[in-house]
C-alpha positions as a Python dict, from the first residue, in 0.01 Angstrom:
ca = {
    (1, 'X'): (0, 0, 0),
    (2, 'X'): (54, 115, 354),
    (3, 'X'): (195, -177, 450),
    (4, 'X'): (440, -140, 183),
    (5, 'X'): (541, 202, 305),
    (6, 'X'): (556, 136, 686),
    (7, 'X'): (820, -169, 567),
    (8, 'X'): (1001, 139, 323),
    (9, 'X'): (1004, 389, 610),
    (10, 'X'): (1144, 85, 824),
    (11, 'X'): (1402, -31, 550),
    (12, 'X'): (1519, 341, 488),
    (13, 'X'): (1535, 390, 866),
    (14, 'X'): (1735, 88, 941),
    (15, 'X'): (1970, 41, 682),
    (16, 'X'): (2157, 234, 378),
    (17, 'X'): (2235, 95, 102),
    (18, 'X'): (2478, 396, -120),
    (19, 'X'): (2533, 168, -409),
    (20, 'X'): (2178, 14, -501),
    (21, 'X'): (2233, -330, -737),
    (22, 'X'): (1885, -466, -791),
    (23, 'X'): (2003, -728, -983),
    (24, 'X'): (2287, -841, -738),
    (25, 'X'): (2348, -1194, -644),
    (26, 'X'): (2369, -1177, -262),
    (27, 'X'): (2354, -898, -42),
    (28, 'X'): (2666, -833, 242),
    (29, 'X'): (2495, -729, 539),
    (30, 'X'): (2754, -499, 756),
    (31, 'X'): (2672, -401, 1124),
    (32, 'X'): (2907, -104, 1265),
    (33, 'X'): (3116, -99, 1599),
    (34, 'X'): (3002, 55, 1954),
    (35, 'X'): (2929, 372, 1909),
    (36, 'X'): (2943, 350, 1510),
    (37, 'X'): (2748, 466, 1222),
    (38, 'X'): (2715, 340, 873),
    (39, 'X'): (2926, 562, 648),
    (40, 'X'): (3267, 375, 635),
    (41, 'X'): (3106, 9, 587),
    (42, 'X'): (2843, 168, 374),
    (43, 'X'): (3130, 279, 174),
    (44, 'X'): (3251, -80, 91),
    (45, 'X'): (2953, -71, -157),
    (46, 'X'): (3202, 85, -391),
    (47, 'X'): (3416, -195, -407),
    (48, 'X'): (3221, -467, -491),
    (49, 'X'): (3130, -560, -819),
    (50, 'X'): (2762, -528, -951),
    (51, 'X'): (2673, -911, -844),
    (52, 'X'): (2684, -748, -426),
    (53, 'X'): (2455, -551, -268),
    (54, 'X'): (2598, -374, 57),
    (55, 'X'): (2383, -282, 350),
    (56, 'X'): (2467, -92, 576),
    (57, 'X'): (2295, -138, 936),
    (58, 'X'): (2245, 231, 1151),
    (59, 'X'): (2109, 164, 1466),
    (60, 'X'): (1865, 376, 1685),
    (61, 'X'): (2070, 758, 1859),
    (62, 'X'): (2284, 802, 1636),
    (63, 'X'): (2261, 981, 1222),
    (64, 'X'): (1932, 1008, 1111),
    (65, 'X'): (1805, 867, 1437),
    (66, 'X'): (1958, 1050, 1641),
    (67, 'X'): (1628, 1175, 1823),
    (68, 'X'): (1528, 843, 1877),
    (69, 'X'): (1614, 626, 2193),
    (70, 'X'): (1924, 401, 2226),
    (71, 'X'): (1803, 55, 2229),
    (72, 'X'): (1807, -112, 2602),
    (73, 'X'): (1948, -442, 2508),
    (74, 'X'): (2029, -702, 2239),
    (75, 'X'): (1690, -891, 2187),
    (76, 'X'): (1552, -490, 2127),
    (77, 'X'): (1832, -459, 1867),
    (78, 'X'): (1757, -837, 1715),
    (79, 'X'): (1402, -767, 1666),
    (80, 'X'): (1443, -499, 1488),
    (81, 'X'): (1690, -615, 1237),
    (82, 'X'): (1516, -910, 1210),
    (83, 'X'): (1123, -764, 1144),
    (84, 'X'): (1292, -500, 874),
    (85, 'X'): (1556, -713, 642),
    (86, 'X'): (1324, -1066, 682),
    (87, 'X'): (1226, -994, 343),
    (88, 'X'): (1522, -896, 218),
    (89, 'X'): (1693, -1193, 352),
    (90, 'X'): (1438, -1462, 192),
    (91, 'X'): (1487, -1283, -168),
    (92, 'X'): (1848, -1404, -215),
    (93, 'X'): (2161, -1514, -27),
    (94, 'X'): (2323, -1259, 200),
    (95, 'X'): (2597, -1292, 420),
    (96, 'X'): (2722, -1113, 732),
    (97, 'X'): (2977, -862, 819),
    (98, 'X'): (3026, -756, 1170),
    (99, 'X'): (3302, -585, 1354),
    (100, 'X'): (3392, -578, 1742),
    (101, 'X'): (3038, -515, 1868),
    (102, 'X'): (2876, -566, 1568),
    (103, 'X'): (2992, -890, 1564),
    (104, 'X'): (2814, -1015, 1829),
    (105, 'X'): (2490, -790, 1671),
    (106, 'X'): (2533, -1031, 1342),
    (107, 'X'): (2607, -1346, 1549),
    (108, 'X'): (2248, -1309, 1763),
    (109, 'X'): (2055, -1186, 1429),
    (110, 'X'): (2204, -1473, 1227),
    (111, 'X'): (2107, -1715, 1589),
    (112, 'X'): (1803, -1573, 1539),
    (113, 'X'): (1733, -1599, 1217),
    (114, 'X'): (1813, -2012, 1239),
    (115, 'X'): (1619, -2067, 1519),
    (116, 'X'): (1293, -1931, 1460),
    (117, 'X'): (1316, -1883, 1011),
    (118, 'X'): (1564, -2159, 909),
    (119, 'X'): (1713, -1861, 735),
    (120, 'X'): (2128, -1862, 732),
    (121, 'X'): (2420, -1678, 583),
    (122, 'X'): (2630, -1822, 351),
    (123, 'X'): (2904, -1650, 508),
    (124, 'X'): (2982, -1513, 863),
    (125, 'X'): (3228, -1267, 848),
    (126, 'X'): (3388, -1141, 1166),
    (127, 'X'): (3615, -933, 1329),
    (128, 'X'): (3787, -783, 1687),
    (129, 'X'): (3557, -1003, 1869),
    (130, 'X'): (3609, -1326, 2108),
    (131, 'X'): (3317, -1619, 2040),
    (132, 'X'): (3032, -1500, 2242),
    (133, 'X'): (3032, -1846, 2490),
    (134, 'X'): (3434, -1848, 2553),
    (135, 'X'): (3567, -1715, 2956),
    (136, 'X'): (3749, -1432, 2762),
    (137, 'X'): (3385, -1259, 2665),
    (138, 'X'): (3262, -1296, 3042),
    (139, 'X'): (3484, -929, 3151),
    (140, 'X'): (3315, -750, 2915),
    (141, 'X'): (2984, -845, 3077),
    (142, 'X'): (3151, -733, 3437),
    (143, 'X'): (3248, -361, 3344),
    (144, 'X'): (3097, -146, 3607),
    (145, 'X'): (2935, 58, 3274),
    (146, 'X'): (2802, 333, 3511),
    (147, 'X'): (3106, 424, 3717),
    (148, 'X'): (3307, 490, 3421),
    (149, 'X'): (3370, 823, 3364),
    (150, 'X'): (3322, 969, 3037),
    (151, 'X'): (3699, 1134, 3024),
    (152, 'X'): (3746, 739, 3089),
    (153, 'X'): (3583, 624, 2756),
    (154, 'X'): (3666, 931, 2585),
    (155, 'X'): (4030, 794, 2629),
    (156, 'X'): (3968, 437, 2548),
    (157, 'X'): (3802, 610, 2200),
    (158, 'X'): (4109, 794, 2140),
    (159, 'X'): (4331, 470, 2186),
    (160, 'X'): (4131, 264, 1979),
    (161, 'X'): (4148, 469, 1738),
    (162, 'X'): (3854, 468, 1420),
    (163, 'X'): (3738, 807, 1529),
    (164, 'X'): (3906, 1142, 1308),
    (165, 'X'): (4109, 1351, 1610),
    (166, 'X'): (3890, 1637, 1462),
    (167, 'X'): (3551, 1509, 1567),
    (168, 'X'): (3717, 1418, 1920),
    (169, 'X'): (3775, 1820, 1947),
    (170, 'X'): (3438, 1883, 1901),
    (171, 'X'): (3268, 1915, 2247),
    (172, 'X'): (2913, 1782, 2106),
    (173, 'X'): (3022, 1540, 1889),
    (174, 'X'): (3242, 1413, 2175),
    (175, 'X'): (2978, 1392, 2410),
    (176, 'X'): (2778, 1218, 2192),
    (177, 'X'): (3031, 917, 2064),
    (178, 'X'): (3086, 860, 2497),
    (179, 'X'): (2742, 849, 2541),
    (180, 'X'): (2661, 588, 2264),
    (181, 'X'): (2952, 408, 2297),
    (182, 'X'): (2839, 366, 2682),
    (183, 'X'): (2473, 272, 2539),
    (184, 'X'): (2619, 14, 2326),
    (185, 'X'): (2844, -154, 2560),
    (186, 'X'): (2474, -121, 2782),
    (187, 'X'): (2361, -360, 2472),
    (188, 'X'): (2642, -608, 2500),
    (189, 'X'): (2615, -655, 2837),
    (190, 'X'): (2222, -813, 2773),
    (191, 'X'): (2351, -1060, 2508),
    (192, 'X'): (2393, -1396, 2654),
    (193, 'X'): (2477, -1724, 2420),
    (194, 'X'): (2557, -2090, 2595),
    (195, 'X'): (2613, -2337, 2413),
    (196, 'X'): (2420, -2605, 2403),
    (197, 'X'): (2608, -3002, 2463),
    (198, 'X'): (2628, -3151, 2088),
    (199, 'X'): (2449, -2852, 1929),
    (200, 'X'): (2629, -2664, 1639),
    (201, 'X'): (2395, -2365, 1550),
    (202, 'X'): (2547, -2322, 1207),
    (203, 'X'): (2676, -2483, 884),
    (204, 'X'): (2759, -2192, 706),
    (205, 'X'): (3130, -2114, 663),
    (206, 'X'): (3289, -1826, 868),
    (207, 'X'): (3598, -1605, 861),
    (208, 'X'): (3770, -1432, 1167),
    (209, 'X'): (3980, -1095, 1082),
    (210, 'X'): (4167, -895, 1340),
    (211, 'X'): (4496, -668, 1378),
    (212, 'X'): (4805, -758, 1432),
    (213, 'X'): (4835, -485, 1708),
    (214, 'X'): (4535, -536, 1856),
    (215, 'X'): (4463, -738, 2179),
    (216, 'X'): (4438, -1087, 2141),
    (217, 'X'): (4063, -1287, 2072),
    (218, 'X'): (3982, -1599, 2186),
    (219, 'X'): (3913, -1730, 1809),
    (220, 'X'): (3941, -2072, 1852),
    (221, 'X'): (3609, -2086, 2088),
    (222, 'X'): (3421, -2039, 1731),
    (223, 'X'): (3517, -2372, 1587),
    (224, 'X'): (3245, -2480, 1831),
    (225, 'X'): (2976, -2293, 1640),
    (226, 'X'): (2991, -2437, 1255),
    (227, 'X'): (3024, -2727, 1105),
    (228, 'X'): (3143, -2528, 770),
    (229, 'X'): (3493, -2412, 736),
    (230, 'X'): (3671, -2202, 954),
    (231, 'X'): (3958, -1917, 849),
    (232, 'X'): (4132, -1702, 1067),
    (233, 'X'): (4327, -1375, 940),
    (234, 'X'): (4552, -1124, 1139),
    (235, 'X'): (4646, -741, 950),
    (236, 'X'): (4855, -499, 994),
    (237, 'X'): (4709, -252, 1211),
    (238, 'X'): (4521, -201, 1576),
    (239, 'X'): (4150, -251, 1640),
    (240, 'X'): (4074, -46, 1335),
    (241, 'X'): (4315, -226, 1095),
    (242, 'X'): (3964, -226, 887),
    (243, 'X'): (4007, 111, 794),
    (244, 'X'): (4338, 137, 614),
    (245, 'X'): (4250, 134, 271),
    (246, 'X'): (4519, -156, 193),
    (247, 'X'): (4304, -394, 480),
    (248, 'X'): (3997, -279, 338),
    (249, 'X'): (4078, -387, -1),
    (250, 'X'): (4229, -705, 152),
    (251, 'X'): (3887, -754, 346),
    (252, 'X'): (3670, -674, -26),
    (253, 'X'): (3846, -884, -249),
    (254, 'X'): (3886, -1177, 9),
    (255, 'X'): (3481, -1149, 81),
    (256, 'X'): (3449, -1118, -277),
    (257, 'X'): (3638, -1453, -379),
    (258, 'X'): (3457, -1631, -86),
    (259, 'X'): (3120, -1524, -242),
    (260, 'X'): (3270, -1654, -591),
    (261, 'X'): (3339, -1982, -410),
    (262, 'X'): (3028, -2021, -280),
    (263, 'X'): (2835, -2115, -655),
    (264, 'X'): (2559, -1834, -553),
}
């Protein structure tokens, strides 16, 4: 019994899950952007129909762990994920959704989750993000992260866009969305993948989504990492084309058709 409610307490802390479908088929696991939170990809619960289970991922300093400590790097962040949704992720398919920096969360959990469970999705999902072994990830792992200054990333926030102009006006809210998108990009900066000569780590299939008007990804790097199909897709829209309702009803009823086409 207590080790039942230590896994609850570590489920309800973790992840959220605003459509509950016990009797679902597969569960889409979604992991949010630096500096992120779950409420917009929690959201996409809506959408599906009752045979898809969405979870959300919230990770530690921000929501309802806010008082909690931003995790220090991305084998803190894999654990984690790992230790609460392993039983989750033996009951019944699942499959990944990750954007920009959760992208590269879902790529090491799903790593992860090969190497040491023989557990993989039946889908990798991903968007705004360059393969994790190809030269155009290596800047990002260069960025002088502590001589930035925070009017700096507040900028880069603004011109990414994702974040409502009204929260940006709000001193404390501000200060908070620099300081965790600074903690994240901490995170990123610890997660190292080389590929290994003649090794493929997956089978599964995976999809590659970005915007039109956003920079350009080094997407053809990730034909390295599956032997399963590969699809690439460019919408309308910036690094946050994911948020327009028309892309995110594009992105639900093209995940949905893939998990149709899977024979779950």
């Amino acid at each position: 019994m207590c080790c039942f409610f230590v896994f609850f307490l570590g489920m309800e802390k973790l992840v959220v899950c605003a459509y509950k479908r016990t009797n679902a088929l597969c569960r889409l696991i979604c992991f949010p952007w630096a500096g992120g939170g779950t409420s917009q990809l929690a959201q996409w619960g809506k959408l599906f129909s009752s045979s898809v289970e969405v979870f959300s991922v919230r990770l530690p300093g921000r929501e309802s762990r806010l008082e909690e400590p931003f995790a220090k790097d991305m084998t803190t962040v894999v654990n984690e994920i790992t230790s609460v949704l392993l039983k989750e992720l033996q009951e019944k398919p699942f499959a990944f959704f990750g954007h920009s920096f959760g992208s590269y969360i879902s790529f090491a959990v799903a790593l992860h989750l090969k190497e040491k469970y023989g557990l993989e999705p039946f889908h990798l999902f991903l968007s705004g993000a360059h393969a994790p072994h190809s030269e155009a990830f290596l800047p990002i792992k260069s960025i002088p992260i502590s001589d930035i200054k925070d009017e700096d990333i507040s900028k880069h926030i603004e011109i990414l866009g994702g974040t409502p102009s009204e929260l940006l006006q709000n001193e404390d809210i501000k200060k908070h969305l620099i300081h965790a998108f600074r903690e994240d990009l901490k995170v990123l900066q610890t997660f190292s993948f080389e590929k290994a000569e003649r090794n493929i780590p997956f089978s599964c299939d995976l999809t590659c989504f970005n915007g039109s008007e956003d920079k350009s990804y080094d997407l053809e790097a990730w034909h390295d990492l599956t032997t399963g199909d590969i699809s690439f897709y460019k919408l309308p829209g910036g690094h946050f084309y994911l948020l327009e309702p028309s892309n995110e009803i594009f992105l639900t009823k093209y995940i949905s058709k893939c998990i149709e086409n899977s024979g779950l």
